[in-house]
N, C-alpha and C positions, 0 to 999 in steps of 0.2 A: 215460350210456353210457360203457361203459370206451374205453378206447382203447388201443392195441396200441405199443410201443414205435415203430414205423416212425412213427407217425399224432403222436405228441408229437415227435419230432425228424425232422422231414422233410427234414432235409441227409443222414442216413442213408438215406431211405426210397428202394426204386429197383423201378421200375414194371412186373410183371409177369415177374420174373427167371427164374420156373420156364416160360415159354414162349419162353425167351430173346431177349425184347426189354429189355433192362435198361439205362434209362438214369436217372442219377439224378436226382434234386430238386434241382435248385442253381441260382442264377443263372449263366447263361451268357454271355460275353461271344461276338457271333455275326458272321460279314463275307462279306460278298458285295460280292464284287470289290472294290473301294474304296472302298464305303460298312462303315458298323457300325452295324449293327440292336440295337435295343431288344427284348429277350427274357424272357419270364418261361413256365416250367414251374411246374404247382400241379397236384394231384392233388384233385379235388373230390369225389371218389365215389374212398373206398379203395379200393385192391386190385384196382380195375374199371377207371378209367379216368384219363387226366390228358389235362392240357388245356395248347396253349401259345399264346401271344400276340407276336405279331411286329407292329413298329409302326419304320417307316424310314422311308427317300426313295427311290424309284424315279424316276429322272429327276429334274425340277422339281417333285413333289407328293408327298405322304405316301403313305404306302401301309401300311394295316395288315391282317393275315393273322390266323384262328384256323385250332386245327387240335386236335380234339376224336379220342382215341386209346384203342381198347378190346380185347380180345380176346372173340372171341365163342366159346362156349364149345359152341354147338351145331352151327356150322360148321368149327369149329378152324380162324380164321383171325381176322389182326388186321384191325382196322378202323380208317380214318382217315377223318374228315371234315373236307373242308377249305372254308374259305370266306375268299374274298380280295376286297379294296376295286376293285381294280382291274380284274376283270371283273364284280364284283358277283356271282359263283356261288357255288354251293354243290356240293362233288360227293365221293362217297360212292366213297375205295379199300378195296379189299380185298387183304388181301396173307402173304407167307409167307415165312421166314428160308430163304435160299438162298446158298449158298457163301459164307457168315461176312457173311453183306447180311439186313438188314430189307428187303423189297421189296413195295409199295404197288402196284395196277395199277387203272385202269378205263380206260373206253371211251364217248365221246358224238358222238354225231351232230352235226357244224357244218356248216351249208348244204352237206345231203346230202353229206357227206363223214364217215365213222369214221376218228376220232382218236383213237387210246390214250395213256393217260399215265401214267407212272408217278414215285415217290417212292421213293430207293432212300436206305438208311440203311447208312454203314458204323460202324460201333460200333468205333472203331479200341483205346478205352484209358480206364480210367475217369476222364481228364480230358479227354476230347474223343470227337469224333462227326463227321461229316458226312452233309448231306442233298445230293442231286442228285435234281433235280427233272427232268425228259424227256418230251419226247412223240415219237410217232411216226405221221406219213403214210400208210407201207405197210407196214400190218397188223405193224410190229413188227419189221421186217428190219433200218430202219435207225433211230434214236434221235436226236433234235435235244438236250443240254444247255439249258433253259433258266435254269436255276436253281444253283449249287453256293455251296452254305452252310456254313463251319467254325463249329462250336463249341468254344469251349474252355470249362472252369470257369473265371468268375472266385474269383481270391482270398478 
């Protein structure tokens, strides 16, 4: 199989640019609050999809996150699947670039209560990013922070 310049040098390679999600391929050094998370970004499926791997300490115990990232080309919207150690789910955003933000959204039913949540991305500079993670009680009015992630490149 050939392979495409992005696909041999993957420190170049930067995922999905013409739908402007464009973050690139590199190790990221990653912090939430006072800890520093163990990060790695790989694109497994060119062109389509990449995939990242978070693995810290939340409180007293590890905590490790996947989070599988696609744009679907029949609904025109990206898609994130996330699944974390620490609730043990797995849950399916859908989301759309709004006011210079990557924004991720769903919504699940917890002992009859809807809860929405969303994943908002600011793509601030191509050597850094942030994720804010958030949910919301009622219907979206007001927004709980539970999450705010910087990445930087590392060196």
């Amino acid at each position: 199989m050939r392979q495409s310049a992005g696909m041999k040098n993957s420190m170049n390679y930067r995922f999905l640019p013409a739908h402007g999600f464009s973050i690139q391929i590199f190790a990221w050094a990653m912090a939430y609050g006072s800890e520093t998370l163990q990060n790695q970004l790989s694109s497994p499926i060119y062109n389509c999809l990449f995939r990242e791997v978070i693995i810290g300490k939340r409180g007293d115990h590890v905590f490790e996150a996947r989070s599988h990232f696609t744009y679907n080309a029949i609904t025109k919207k990206f898609q994130k699947l996330w699944i974390d150690s620490e609730h043990g789910w797995m849950i399916l955003y859908e989301g759309n670039k709004e006011e210079g933000l990557v924004v991720f959204m769903t919504e699940i039913m917890i002992r009859d209560q809807i809860i929405k949540f969303r994943h908002r991305y600011s793509l601030e500079d191509p050597d850094s990013f942030s994720m804010f993670s958030e949910r919301s009680l009622d219907g979206g009015e007001n927004w709980i922070t539970t999450w705010e992630i910087h990445y930087k490149r590392q060196p």
